[in-house]
Structure formats: structure tokens, C-alpha cells
C-alpha positions in Angstrom: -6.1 -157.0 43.6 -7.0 -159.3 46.0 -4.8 -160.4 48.9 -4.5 -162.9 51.7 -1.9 -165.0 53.6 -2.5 -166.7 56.8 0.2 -168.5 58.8 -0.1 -170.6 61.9 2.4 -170.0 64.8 4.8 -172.5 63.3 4.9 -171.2 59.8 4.9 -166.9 61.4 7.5 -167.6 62.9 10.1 -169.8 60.1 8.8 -166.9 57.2 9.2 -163.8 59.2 10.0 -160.8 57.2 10.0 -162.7 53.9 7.5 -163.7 51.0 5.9 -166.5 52.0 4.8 -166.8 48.2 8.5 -167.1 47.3 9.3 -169.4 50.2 6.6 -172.2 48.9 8.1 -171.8 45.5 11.6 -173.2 47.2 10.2 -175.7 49.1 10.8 -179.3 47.6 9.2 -182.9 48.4 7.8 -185.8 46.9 6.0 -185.0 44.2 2.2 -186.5 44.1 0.5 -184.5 41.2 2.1 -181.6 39.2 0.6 -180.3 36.0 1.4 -176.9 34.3 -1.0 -175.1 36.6 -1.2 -177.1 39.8 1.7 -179.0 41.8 0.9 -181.3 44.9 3.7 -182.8 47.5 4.6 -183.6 50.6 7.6 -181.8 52.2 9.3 -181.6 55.7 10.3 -179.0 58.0 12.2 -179.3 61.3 11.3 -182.7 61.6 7.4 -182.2 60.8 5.7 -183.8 57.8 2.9 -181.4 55.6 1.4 -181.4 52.3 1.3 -178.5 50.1 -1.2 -177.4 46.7 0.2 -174.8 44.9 -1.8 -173.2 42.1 -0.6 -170.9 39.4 -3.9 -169.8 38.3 -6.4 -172.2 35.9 -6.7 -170.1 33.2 -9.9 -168.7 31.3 -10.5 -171.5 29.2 -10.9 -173.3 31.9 -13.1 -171.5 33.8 -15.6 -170.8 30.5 -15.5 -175.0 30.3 -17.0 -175.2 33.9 -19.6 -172.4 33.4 -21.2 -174.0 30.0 -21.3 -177.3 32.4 -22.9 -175.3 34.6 -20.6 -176.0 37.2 -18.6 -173.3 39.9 -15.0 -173.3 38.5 -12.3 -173.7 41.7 -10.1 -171.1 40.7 -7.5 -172.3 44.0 -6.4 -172.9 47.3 -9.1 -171.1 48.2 -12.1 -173.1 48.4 -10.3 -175.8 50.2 -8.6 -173.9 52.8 -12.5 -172.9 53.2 -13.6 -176.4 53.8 -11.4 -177.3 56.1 -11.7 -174.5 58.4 -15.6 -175.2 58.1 -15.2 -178.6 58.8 -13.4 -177.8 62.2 -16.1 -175.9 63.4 -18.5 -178.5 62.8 -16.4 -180.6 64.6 -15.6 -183.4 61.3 -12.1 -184.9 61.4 -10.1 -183.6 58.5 -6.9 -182.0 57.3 -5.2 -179.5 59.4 -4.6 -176.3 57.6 -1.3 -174.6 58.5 0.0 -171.7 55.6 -2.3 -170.5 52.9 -1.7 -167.8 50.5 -3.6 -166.0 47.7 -2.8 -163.1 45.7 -3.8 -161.7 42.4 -6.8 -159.7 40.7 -7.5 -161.5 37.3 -9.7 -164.7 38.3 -8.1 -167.0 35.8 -4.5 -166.4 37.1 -4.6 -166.5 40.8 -1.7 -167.6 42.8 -2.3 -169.4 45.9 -1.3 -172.3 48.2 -2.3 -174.8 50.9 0.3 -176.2 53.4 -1.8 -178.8 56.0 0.0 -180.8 58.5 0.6 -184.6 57.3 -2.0 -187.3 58.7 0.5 -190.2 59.7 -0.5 -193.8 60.4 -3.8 -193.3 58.0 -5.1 -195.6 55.5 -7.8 -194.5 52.9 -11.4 -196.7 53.6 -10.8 -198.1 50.1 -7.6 -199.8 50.4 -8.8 -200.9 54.0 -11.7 -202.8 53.0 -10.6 -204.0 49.3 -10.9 -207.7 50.9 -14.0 -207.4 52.4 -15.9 -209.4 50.1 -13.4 -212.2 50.3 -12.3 -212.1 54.0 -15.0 -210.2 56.0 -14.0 -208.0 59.0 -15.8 -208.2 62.4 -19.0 -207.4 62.8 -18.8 -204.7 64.9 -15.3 -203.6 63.1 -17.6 -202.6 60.3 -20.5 -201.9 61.5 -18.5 -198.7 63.8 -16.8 -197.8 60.5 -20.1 -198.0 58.3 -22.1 -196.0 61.7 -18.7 -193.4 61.3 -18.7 -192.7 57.4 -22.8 -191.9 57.5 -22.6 -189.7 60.4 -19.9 -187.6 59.4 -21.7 -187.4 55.6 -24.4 -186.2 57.3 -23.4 -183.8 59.4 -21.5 -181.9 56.6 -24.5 -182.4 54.4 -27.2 -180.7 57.2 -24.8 -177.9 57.4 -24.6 -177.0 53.7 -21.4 -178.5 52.7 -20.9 -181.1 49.6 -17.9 -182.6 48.9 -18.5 -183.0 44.7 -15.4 -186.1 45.5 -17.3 -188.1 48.1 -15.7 -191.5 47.5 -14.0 -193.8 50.4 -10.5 -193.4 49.5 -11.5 -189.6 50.8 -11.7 -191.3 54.2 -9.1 -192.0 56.4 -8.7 -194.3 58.7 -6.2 -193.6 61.9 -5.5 -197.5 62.4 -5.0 -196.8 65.9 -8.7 -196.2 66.2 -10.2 -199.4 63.9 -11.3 -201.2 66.6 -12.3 -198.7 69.0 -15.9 -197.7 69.5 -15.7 -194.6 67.5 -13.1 -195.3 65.0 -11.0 -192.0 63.9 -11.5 -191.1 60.1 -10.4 -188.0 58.2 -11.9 -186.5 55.6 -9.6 -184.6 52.9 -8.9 -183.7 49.3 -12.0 -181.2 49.8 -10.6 -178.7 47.0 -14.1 -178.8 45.1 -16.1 -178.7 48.0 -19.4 -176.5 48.1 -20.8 -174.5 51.1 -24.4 -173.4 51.1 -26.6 -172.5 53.5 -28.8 -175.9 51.8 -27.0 -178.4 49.4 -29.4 -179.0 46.4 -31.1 -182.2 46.6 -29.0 -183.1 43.1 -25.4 -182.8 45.0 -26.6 -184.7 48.0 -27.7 -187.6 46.0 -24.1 -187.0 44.1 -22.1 -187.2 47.2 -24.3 -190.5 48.6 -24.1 -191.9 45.6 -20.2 -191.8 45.1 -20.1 -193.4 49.0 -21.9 -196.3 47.6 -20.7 -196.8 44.5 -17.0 -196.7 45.8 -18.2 -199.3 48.9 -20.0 -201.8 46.1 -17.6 -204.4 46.2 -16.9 -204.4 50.0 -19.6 -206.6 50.3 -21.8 -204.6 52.1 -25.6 -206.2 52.8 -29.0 -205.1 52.1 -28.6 -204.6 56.3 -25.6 -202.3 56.0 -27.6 -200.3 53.6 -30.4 -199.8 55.9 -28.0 -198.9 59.1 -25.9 -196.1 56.6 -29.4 -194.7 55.8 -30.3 -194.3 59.6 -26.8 -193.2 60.6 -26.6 -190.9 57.8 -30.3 -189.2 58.5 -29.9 -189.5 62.3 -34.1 -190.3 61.7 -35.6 -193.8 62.4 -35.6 -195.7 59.2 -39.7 -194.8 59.2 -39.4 -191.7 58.0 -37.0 -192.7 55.0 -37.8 -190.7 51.8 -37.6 -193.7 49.5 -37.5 -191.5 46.1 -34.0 -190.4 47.3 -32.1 -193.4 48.4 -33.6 -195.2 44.7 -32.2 -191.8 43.1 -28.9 -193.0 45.1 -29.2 -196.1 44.0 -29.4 -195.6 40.5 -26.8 -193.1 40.3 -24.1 -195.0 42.1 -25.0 -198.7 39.6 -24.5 -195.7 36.6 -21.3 -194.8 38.4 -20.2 -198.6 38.7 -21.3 -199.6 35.0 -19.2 -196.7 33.8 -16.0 -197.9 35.7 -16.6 -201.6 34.2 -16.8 -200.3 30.7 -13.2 -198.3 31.6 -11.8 -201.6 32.3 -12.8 -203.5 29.7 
């Protein structure tokens, strides 16, 4: 029977002597995603705005569907809660994690949830440069953003971390920030991330590739390209290993022809 709840000072003190498990279950909001096992919204507290995940375990089928894909099933809250505390230490922008809970001892019905504090005044990267192709920003407007996106990618990739959701609408953009030199984006919905000590070259082409898919009709040049590849290996563009930005490439046109066909 495993066991586990940890509560900032804010959340310590509202659930004292009581079952924090019971308290999420009360706990009502504006409902973003809720399917029979898994229920996202966004809630407020004294005045304070948070997001909540809670999961009622995913059951064995699906579990036995992710291991014949040969893929890790996320049995929770877990494996986010995780992420985000690892991305802290490496010092990446993301979600702020303040109440998480897991209980239970068979895998495929785990209870547990994720309360982090809201991210106001954000925009996701994809809704912020939808007209680029049209009305192109500044220079330097993208050029910061473009230097931002790569760096953070790959710091998270050098220290064994894969996001397995690495689109731009995972970015988020404090608008406060867009014009300063070193514009403030968040990273979130990290609940299938992956720490290792070494991300298998397979999942870092994955994540890159989903970057560049999701940025293909920003209107990005053959220039920005070059600058996300040097930003992103923090190497001069010399020693690029050309075999894995055309694996990149190939994957994220695959990824864009499959969304075409979807629309049609």
C-alpha cells in the first residue's frame, strides 16, 4: 500500500486534521477535461487561482495497451508532480506544484492528485504566433522567443528529461516578458514526461520534432532553423550532427502530413 501526500504551507494549513483526499473530491471549478478516470479544472481558494488533475486510477487494460506499444504507462499524478519538481531544480520555468496526493497498492487503481498554482497573464506560443506568417513580429521579438524555446529544450534534454508532448502550445508566454531580452515562458502539461539519467536518441528526436512541426506555419526561415539548432545544442553550428536534425526533419513533415490528412 503505497502512500504519499505532500502540502505546501498554504494547503497544511487550510486541510489540517482532515483527508486531504476527501477535501479534493469537494473542491469544484471550471471543468477543462473530465473522463471516467481523470478530471482537470481550475478552482479558487481565498482569493488564489490553481489547477487540479485528479486520477481515479487507469485501469489494467490500459496499462497492458501501453506495454504491447512498448511504452511506460502513467499510472497518475505522480509522474508529473515529478517533472515539475525536477524542472525547478534545473532552474526551467514551469508549473508550481502546491498539494499532491497518492494512495493505493494495486497499480491500475491508484488514486492521486495535482494542485499547482494558476499561471495568470500567459498565452501558449501557439496562439501567440498563429499570424506570424501573415503579419511577422520583430526581429528580435522572435528571435528572443525562438533563442528561449531551444535553450530551455535543451537544458531539460542534457539532464535526462523528455517531455513525450513537446509541442508550442506547452509553452507559455508571460506577456509581460515578450519584449524583454529574456522573455518568460512556462513549460507545463508534463504528465508523460520521462526522466533518465540519458534520453534515448529516439525521444529527443520525438520531442524536437513536435517543436518544429507545431512552429511550421509560423513562418519560421531556413535562418531560424539554424539559430534553434545552436541555441538548443549550446555548440557552434560546426559541430552539428546532421543525421539527427534530417531525422527531425522528417519526423515533424510526417507529423504535419498526418494533421493535413485529419483536416481533410
Amino acid at each position: 500500500m503505497r502512500s504519499n501526500v505532500v502540502l505546501d504551507p498554504f494547503f497544511a494549513r487550510l486541510w489540517r486534521d482532515t483527508d486531504p483526499f476527501a477535501e479534493v473530491e469537494r473542491l469544484e471549478g471550471e471543468e477543462f477535461r473530465r473522463v471516467k478516470t481523470r478530471r482537470t479544472f481550475r478552482f479558487e481558494l481565498q482569493g488564489r487561482g490553481f489547477f487540479a488533475k485528479v486520477h481515479h486510477g487507469v485501469g489494467w487494460r490500459e496499462i497492458f495497451k501501453n506495454l504491447l506499444q512498448w511504452k511506460r504507462p502513467v499510472l497518475g499524478a505522480e509522474n508529473e508532480f515529478r517533472a515539475l519538481n525536477f524542472l525547478h531544480q534545473l532552474g526551467v520555468d514551469t508549473m508550481t506544484p502546491c498539494a499532491f496526493g497518492l494512495r493505493g497498492g494495486n497499480p491500475a487503481k491508484l488514486e492521486s492528485f495535482l494542485i499547482t498554482a494558476e499561471l495568470a497573464g500567459m498565452v501558449s506560443l501557439e496562439d501567440y504566433c498563429r499570424e506570424w506568417a501573415e503579419n511577422p513580429p520583430p526581429f528580435r521579438r522572435k528571435k528572443r522567443l525562438l533563442r528561449q524555446v531551444a535553450r530551455m529544450a535543451g537544458t531539460m534534454h542534457r539532464a535526462g528529461l523528455n517531455h513525450r508532448d513537446c509541442y508550442i502550445c506547452h509553452f507559455l508566454l508571460d506577456l509581460s516578458t515578450a519584449d524583454d531580452d529574456v522573455p518568460r515562458l512556462y513549460v507545463i502539461d508534463l504528465h508523460r514526461a520521462e526522466i533518465r539519467r540519458r534520453v534515448p536518441r529516439r525521444y529527443l528526436v520525438k520531442d524536437v520534432a513536435g517543436l518544429y512541426f507545431s512552429a511550421m506555419d509560423a513562418g519560421l526561415t531556413w535562418r531560424d532553423k539554424l539559430r534553434f539548432i545552436r541555441y538548443y545544442t549550446n555548440r557552434p553550428l560546426r559541430s552539428m550532427k546532421k543525421r539527427f536534425w534530417r531525422d527531425v526533419e522528417r519526423a515533424a513533415c510526417a507529423l504535419y502530413r498526418k494533421e493535413e490528412r485529419k483536416r481533410k
